[in-house]
Structure formats: structure tokens, C-alpha cells
Backbone bond lengths (Angstrom), bond angles and torsions (degrees), N, CA, C in turn:
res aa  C-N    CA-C-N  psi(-1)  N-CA   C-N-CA  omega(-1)  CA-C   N-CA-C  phi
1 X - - - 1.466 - - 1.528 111.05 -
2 X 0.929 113.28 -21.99 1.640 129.05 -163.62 1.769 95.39 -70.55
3 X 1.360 98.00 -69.97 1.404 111.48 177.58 1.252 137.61 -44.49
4 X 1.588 101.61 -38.09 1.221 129.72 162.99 2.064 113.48 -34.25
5 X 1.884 74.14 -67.65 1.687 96.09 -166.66 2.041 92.65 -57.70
6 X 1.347 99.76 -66.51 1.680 96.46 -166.54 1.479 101.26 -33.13
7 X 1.421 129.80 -46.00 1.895 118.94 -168.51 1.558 103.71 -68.87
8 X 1.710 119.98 -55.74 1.275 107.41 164.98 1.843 130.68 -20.56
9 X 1.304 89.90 -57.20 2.020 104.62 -171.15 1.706 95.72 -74.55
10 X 1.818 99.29 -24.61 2.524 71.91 -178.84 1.856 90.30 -102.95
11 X 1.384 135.21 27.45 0.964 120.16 -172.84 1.901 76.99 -103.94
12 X 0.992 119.71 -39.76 1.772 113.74 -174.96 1.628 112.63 -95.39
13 X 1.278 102.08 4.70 1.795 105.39 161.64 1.494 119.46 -70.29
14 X 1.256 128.17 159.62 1.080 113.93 153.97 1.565 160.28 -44.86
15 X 1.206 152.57 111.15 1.565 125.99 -148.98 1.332 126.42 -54.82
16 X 1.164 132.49 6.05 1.574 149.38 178.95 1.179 120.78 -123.23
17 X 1.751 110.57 -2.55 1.537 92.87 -169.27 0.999 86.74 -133.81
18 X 1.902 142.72 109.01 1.593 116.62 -178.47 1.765 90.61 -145.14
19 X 1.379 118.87 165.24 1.385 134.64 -166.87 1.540 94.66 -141.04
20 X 1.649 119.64 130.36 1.246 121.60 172.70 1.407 108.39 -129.11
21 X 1.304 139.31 162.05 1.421 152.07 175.00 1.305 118.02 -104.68
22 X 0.868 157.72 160.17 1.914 166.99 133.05 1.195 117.94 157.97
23 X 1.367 108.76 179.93 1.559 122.91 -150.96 1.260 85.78 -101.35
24 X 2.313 104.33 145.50 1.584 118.32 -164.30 1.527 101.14 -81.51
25 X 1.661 117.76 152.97 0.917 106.05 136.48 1.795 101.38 -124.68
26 X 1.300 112.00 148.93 1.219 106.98 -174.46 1.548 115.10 -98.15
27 X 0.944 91.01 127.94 1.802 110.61 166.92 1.124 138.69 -66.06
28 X 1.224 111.73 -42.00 1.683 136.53 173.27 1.866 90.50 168.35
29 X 1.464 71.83 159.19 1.714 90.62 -169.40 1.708 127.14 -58.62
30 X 1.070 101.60 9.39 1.684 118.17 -176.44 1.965 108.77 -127.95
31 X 1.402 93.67 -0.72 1.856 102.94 -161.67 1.358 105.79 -132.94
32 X 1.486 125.26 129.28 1.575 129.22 -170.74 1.444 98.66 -115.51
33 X 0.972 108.21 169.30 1.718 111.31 155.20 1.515 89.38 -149.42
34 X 1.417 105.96 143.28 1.545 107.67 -174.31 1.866 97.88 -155.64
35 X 1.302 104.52 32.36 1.398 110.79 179.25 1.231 114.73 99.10
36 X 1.285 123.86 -44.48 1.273 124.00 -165.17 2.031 121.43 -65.07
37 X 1.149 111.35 135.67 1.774 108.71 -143.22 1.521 113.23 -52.46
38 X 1.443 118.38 -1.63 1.492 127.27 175.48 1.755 97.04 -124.19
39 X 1.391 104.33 163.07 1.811 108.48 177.59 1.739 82.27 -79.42
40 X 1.310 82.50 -171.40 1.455 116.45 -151.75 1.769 95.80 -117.35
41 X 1.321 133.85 118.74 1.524 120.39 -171.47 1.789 83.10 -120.61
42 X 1.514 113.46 136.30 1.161 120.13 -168.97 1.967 105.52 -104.74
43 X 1.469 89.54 106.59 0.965 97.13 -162.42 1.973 131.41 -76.02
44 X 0.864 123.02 138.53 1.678 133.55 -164.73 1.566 102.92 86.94
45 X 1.617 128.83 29.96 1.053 119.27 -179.25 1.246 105.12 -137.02
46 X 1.632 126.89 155.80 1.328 111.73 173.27 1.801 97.90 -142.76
47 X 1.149 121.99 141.59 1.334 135.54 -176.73 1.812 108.85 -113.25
48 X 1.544 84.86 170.44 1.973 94.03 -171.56 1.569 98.24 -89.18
49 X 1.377 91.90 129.20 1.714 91.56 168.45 1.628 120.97 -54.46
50 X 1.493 111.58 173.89 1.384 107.42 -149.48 1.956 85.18 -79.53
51 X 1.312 106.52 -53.70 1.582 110.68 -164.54 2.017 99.63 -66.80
52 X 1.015 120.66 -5.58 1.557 117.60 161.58 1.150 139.50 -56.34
53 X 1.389 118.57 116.74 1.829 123.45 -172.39 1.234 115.99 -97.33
54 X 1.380 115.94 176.24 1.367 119.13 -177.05 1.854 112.06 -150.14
55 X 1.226 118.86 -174.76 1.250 100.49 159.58 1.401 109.35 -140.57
56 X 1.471 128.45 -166.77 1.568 129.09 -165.47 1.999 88.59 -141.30
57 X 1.220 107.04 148.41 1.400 130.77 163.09 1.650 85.96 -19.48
58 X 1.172 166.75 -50.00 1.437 144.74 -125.54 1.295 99.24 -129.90
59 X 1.101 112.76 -3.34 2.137 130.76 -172.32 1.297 112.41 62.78
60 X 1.503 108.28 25.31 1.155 93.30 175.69 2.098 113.67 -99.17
61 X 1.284 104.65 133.71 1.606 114.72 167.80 1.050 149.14 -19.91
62 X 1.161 138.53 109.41 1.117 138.02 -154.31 1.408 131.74 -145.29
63 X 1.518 126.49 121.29 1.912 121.04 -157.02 1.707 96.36 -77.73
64 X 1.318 128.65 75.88 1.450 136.17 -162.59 1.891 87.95 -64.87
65 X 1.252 104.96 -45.46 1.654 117.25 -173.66 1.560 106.65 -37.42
66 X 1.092 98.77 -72.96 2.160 121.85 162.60 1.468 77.80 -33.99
67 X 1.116 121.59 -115.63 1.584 146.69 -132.23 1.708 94.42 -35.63
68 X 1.236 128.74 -28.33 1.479 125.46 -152.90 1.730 89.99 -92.55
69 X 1.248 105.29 -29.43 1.909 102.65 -156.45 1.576 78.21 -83.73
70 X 1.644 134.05 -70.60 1.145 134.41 175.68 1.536 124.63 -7.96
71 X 1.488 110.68 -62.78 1.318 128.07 178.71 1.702 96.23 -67.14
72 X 1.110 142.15 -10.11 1.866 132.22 -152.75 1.969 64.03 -99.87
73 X 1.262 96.23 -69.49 1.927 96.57 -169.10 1.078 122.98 -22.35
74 X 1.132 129.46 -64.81 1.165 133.46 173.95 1.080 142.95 -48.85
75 X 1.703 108.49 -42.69 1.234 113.54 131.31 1.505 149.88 -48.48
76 X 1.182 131.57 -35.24 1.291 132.10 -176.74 1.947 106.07 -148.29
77 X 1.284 129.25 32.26 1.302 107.14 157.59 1.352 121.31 -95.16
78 X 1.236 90.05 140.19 1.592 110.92 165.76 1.659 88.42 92.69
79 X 1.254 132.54 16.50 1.515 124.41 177.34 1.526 108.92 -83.03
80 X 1.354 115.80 160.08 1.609 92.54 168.15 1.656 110.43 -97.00
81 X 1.375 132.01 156.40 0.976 129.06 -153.37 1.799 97.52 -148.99
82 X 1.223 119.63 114.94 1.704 116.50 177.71 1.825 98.34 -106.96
83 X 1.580 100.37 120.06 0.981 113.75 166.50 1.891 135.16 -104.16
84 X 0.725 123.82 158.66 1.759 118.56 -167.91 1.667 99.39 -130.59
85 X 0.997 104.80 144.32 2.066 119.24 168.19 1.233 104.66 -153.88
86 X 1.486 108.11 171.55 1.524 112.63 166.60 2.087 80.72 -157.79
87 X 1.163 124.44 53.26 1.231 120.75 171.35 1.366 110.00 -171.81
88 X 1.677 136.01 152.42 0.935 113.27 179.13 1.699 83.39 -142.69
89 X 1.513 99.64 170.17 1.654 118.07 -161.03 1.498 81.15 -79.63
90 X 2.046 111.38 179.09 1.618 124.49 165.13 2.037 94.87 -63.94
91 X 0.920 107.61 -5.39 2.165 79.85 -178.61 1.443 87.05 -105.23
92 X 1.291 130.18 55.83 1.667 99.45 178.86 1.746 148.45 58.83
93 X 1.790 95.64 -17.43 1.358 78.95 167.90 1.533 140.78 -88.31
94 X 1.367 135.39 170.97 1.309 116.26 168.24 1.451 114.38 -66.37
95 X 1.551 110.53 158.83 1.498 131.78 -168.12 1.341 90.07 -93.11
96 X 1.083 164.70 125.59 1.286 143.79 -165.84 2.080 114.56 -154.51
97 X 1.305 106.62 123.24 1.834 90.00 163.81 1.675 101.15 -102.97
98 X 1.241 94.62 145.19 1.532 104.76 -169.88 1.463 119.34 -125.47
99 X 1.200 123.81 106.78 1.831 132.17 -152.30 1.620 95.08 -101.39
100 X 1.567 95.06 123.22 1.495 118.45 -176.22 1.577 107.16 -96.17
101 X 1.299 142.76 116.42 1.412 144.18 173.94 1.549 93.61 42.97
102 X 1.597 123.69 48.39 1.385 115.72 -176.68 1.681 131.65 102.70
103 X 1.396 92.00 -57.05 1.453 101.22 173.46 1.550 122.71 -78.80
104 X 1.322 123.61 143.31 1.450 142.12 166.43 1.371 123.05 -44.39
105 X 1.585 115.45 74.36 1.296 112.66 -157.66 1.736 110.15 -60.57
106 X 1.594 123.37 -24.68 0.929 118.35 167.27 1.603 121.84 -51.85
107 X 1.464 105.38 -52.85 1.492 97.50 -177.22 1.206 127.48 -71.23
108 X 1.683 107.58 -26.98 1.399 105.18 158.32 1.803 129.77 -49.70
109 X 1.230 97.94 -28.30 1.757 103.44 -167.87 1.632 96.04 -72.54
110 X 1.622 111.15 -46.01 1.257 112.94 -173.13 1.822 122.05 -73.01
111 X 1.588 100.03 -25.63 1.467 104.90 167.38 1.689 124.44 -57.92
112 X 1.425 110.59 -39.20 1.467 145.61 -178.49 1.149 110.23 -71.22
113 X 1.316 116.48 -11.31 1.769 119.73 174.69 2.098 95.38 71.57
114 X 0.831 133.70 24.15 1.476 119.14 -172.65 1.628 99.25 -130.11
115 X 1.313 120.82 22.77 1.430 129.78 126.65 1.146 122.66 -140.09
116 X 1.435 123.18 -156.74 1.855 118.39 170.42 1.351 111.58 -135.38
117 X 1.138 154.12 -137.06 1.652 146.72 -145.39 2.320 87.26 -156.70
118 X 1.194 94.88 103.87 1.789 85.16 -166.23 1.403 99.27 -64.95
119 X 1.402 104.46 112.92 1.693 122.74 134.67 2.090 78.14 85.34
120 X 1.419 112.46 -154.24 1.558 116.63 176.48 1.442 119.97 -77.02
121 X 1.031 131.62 36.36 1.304 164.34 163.11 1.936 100.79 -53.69
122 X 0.966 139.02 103.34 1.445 144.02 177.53 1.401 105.81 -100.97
123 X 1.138 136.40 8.35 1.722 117.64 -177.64 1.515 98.05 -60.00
124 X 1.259 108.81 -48.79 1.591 119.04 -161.74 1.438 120.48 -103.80
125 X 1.565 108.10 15.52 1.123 101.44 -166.01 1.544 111.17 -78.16
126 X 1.838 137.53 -8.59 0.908 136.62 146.94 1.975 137.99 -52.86
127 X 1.420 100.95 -20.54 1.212 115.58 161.49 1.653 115.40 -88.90
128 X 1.246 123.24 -20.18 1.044 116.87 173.99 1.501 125.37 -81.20
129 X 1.841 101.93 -28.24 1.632 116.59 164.14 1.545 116.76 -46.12
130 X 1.124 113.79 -56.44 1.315 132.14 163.60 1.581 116.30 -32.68
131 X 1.242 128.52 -84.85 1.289 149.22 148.54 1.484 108.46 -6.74
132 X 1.081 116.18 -50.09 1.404 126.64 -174.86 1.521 110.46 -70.19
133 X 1.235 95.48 -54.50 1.830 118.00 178.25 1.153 125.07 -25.86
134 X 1.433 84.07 -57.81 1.259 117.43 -150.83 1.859 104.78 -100.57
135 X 1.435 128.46 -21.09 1.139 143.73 174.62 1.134 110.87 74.77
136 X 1.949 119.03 35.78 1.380 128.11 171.50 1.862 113.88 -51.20
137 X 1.337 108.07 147.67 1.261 132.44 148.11 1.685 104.55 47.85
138 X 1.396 136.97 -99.06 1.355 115.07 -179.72 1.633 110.98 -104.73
139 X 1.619 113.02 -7.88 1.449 105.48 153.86 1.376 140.60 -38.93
140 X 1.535 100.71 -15.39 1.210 122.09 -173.38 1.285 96.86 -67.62
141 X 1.659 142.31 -45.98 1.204 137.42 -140.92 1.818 105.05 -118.63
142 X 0.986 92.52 -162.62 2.021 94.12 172.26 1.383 104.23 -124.93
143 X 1.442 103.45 106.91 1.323 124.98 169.27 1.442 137.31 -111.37
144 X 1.030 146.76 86.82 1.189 140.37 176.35 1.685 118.19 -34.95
145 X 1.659 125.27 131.51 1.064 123.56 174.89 1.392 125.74 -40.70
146 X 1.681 114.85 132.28 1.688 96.71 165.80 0.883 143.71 -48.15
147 X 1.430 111.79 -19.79 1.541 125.98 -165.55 1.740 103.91 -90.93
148 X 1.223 109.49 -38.45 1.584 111.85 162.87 1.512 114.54 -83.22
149 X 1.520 124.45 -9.39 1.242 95.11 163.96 1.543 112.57 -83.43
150 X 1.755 116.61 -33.08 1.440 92.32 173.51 1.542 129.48 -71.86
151 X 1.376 125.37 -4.24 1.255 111.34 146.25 1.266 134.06 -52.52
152 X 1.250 111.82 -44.97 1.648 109.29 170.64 0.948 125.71 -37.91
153 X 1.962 107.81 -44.18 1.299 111.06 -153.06 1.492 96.06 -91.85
154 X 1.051 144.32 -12.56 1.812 154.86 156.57 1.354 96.78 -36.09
155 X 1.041 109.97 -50.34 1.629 123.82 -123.45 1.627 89.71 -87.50
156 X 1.666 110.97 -58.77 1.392 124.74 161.47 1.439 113.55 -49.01
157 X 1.257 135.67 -18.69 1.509 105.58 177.97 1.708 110.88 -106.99
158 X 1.621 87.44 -18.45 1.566 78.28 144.97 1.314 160.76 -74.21
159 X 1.342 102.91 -10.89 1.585 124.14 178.21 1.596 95.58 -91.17
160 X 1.994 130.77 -23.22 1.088 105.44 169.71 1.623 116.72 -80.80
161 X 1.225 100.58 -37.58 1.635 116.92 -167.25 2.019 107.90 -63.44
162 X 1.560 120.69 -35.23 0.829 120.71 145.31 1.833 127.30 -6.83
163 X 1.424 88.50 117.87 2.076 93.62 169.76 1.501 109.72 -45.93
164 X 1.720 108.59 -69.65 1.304 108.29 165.79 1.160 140.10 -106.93
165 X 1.298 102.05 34.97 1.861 120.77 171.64 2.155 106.49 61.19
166 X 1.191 97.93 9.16 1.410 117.48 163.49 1.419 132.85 -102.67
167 X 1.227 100.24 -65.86 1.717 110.87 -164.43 1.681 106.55 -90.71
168 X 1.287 121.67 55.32 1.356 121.64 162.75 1.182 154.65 -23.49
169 X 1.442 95.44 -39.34 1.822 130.13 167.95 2.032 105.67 -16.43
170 X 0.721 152.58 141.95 1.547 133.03 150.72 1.486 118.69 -121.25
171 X 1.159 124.85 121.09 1.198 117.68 -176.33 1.271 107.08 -115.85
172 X 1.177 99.73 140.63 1.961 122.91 -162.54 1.449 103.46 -119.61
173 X 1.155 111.00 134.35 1.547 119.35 160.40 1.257 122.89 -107.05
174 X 1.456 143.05 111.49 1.405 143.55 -140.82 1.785 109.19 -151.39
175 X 1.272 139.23 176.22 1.132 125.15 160.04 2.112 131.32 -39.76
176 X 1.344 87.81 -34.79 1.282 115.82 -170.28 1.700 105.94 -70.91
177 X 1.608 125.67 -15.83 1.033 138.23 -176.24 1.485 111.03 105.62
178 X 1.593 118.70 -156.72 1.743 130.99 165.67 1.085 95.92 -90.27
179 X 1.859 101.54 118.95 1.526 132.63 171.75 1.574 92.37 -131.51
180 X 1.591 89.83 138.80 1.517 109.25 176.07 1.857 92.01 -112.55
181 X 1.435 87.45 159.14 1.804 108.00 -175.15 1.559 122.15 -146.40
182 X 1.589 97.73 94.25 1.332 88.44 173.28 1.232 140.40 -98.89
183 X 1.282 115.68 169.51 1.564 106.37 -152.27 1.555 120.81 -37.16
184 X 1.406 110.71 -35.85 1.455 106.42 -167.91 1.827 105.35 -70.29
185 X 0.850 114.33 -8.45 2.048 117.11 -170.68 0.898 100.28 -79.95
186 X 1.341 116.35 127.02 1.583 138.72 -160.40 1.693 101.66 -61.45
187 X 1.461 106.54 -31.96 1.486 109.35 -176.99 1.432 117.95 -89.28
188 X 1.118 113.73 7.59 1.725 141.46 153.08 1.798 106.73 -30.73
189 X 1.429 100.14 -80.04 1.887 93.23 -173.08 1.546 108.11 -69.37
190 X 1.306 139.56 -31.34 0.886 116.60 164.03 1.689 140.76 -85.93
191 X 0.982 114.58 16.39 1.934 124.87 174.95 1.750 91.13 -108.39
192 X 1.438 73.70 117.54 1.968 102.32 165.98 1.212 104.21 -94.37
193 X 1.631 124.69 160.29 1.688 120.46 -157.79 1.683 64.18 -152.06
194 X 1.468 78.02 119.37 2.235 108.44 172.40 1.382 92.38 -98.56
195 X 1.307 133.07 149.22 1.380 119.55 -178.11 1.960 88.74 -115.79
196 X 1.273 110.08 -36.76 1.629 117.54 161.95 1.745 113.66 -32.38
197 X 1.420 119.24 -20.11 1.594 120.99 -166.16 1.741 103.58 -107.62
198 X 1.789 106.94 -7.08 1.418 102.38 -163.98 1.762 107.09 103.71
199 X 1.464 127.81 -15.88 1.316 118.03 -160.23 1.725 99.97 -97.03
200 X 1.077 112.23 154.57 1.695 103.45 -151.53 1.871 81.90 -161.88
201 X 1.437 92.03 158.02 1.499 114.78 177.26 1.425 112.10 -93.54
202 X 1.678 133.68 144.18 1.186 121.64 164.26 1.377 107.42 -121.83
203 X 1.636 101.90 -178.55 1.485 110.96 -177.55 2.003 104.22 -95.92
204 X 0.754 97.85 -28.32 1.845 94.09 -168.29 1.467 94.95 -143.78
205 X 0.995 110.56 150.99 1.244 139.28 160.59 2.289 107.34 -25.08
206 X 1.607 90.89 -85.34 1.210 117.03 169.26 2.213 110.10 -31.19
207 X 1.124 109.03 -42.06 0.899 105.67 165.81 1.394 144.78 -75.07
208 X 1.623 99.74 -1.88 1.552 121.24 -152.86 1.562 83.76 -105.33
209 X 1.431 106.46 -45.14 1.621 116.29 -166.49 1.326 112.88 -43.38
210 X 2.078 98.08 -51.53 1.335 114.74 -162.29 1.385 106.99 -61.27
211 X 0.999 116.60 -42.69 1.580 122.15 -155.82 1.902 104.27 -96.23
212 X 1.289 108.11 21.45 1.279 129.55 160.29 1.634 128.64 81.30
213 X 1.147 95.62 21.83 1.847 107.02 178.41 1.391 101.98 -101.48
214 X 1.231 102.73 165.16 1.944 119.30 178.98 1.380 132.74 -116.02
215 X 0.755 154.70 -173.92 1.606 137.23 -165.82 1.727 94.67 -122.68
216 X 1.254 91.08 130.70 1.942 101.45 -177.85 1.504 90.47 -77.05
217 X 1.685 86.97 148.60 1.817 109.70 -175.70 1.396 102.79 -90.09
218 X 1.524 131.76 144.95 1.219 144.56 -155.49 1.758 106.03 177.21
């Protein structure tokens, strides 16, 4: 009944401003699902992807990705967790901070070292000082940022997916005009380049310019 009522009250909330209730299941350590018909993306935080490694003082390897969602588990599944947004990411989900028996499960994740503060994002950047300090949770190890590892990983399937495993560049023709996309732009894996429409791959930047496309904003 509970649940019921909470969808009733965000079905007559405003479309930007909504608060939901239910019990976590965790997704990865930055991502809830708590019923509500999209996951839950926890917002000012960013976590290690699942297939992401790390290493320890001895270099030896480590699935830090696993270890981060693992550690979110333990902490909070199956808890109930009421979260609030008034924004949602490009996939639809809510942007959301989400309060566990009270506490700020975001800042907790980021205090705990078992996420990081996404990209220049300052809500949390005082819990993350801490974390650091202190050599919490995957600070402990040498990790490259999430946000630069999923560039990498863009970046790599573009050099396979590539015509000639070189010229990556993609230039799209869309309402918006000729936009070029390079690998690192989030809108990278999803823009397909029809070469039937005029949309064509380049090698550099400089070349993309010339031939009259613009660099997508990101």
C-alpha cells in the first residue's frame, strides 16, 4: 500500500521534481533500482565499471569494478532507500540522492572510497578528501578514473570498428547540421555514420573542420 501511495503522490508531482520509496537492489555502486520503472543513477557520483581493474602496492590485479558494486551490496541491499530528482541523465534515468535509514547514501559511497565525485562535480568533493586521506575503499589501489576509463573504452572500439582502424573521427549529419564526434563524446557509441546520407569518417579533427562539420558539445 505504501508503494502504491508514494507512485500515486509522484504521479501528481511535478515532471522534474519526484521522490520514490523501495527496497535497493544494487546495480553497481553508483546505480539503484528500487522499483521505480527506470534504475536509479546516483547522482554527483561516479563508480568503476563492472569489467574495470586496478592494481595493489605489489601490481598485482584486481576486478576493482566487482569489488566496488560488491562493497555497495553489502551495504544497502534489500534496504529501503527514498530517493528525490528533478533531472534525469541522456538514458532516462533519474539523477537522484538517495537517503538510506537517513543517511546520504551517495556521500556515504563517496566517503567509503567505493565511488568517486563524477567528473568536476563538488557536492562531494569533501567526502572524497577524506577518502583519499585516509586511503578508503578503492583509493587504496591505482586506479584510473571511470570517466577516463570509459573513454578508453570508446576510443578502443573505435579504432576496431573503424574503416581503417585509423580515422575514427565520425561525422554525422542530423537536424542540428555536420557534427563531428570524437571518440571520447558520450554520443560517440551511439551515432551511426551512413556514408549513403553524405556522413563519412575522418582522420583529425582539422580535417573534419575543413570539409565543413563542427565538433559536438559535450
Amino acid at each position: 500500500m505504501f508503494r502504491l501511495c508514494s507512485f500515486l503522490v509522484l504521479l501528481a508531482a511535478p515532471a522534474l521534481s519526484a521522490e520514490f520509496t523501495g527496497p535497493i537492489r544494487v546495480v553497481d555502486a553508483d546505480t539503484f533500482d528500487i522499483g521505480w520503472r527506470e534504475n536509479i543513477r546516483l547522482i554527483g557520483i561516479d563508480a568503476a565499471e563492472d569489467a574495470q581493474t586496478c592494481t595493489n602496492a605489489d601490481g598485482a590485479v584486481l576486478a576493482c569494478g566487482q569489488l566496488a558494486s560488491e562493497a555497495a551490496r553489502a551495504l544497502y541491499q534489500g534496504r529501503q532507500a527514498t530517493c528525490r530528482w528533478d533531472q534525469t541523465d541522456r538514458y532516462g534515468r533519474p539523477l537522484a540522492v538517495c537517503k538510506v535509514g537517513g543517511t546520504d547514501a551517495n556521500a556515504e559511497l563517496v566517503r567509503l572510497g567505493i565511488a568517486r565525485v563524477y567528473r568536476q562535480d563538488r557536492t562531494y568533493f569533501e567526502e572524497q578528501k577524506e577518502a583519499v586521506l585516509l586511503s578508503r575503499g578503492l583509493w587504496a589501489y591505482d586506479m584510473i578514473d571511470p570517466a577516463a576509463y570509459r573513454a578508453e573504452q570508446r576510443a578502443m572500439r573505435a579504432r576496431a570498428n573503424a574503416p581503417d582502424g585509423a580515422c575514427t573521427i565520425k561525422g554525422n549529419i542530423s537536424g542540428n547540421g555536420r557534427i563531428y564526434h570524437l571518440p571520447i563524446s558520450p554520443a560517440y557509441g551511439s551515432t551511426r555514420i551512413d556514408e549513403r546520407r553524405g556522413e563519412r569518417w575522418f582522420c583529425t579533427e582539422d580535417e573534419a573542420r575543413a570539409a565543413g562539420w563542427r565538433p559536438a558539445r559535450f
